[in-house]
N, C-alpha and C positions, 0 to 999 in steps of 0.2 A: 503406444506404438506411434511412430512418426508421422504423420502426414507431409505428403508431396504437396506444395504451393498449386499444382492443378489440380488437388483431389478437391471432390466437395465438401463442404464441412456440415457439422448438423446444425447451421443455423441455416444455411442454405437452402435444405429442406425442410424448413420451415415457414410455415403463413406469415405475415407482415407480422399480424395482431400479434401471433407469439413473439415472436423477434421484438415489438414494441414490449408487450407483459416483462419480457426476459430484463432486457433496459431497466424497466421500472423498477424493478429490484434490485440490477446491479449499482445503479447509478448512488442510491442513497447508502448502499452498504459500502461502495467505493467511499464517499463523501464522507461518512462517519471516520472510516478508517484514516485517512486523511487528518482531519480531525485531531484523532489519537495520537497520529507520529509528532503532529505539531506538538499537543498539549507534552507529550512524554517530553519535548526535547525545552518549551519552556517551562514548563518545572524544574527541569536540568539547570537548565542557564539561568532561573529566579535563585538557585540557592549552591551555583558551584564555583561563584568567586567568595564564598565563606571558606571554603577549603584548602583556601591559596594564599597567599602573598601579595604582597602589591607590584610584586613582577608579573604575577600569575602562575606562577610553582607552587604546586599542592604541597601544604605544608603536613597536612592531615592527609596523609597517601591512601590509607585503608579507606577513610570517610571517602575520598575523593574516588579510589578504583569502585567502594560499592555503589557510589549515587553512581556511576556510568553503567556498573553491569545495571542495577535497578534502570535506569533510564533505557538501555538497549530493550530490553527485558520486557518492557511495558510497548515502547516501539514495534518490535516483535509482531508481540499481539495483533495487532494491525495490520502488518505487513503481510502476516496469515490470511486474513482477507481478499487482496489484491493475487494472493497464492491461489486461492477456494475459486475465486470469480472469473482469471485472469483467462481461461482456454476457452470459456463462454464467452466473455466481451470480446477476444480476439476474434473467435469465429465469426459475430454481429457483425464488427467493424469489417472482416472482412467479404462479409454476405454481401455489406449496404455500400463497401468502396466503390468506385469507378476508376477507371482508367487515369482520367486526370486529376484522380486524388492521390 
């Protein structure tokens, strides 16, 4: 269900301490996830000029389409995270905003 930018959110009604605990676990599952997008994408770029030419036209198309779905694939994973966490750190952020933030 939507939320109106003036409704409260439930981090709002929440103690500091929670709203810090909440952080504490987002932050390092954020950071991992982070992480993964990188490592999925150099993995990609360690072994996807094998696939190509020395223009850079996959020569090997199939090798070449499945390391990108594999790479997307593995990115993904990750990206699920930032999905899982993204309505709780929004609400944080905007518990602890200010006006001239």
């Amino acid at each position: 269900m939507p939320v109106s930018p003036s409704s409260p959110t439930p981090a709002e009604n929440q103690p500091a301490a929670s709203v810090d605990l909440a952080w504490r676990r987002h932050i390092p599952a954020l950071a991992a996830a982070v992480a993964g997008i990188r490592k999925a994408s150099d993995d990609w770029d360690a072994v996807s000029d094998s696939f190509c030419d020395t223009d850079g036209w996959p020569v090997d198309e199939h090798g070449y389409e499945d390391g990108k779905v594999k790479r997307d694939a593995e990115a993904w994973r990750h990206v699920e995270v930032f999905l899982d966490h993204g309505p709780e750190v929004l609400a944080g952020v905007r518990a602890t905003a200010r006006s001239a933030d």
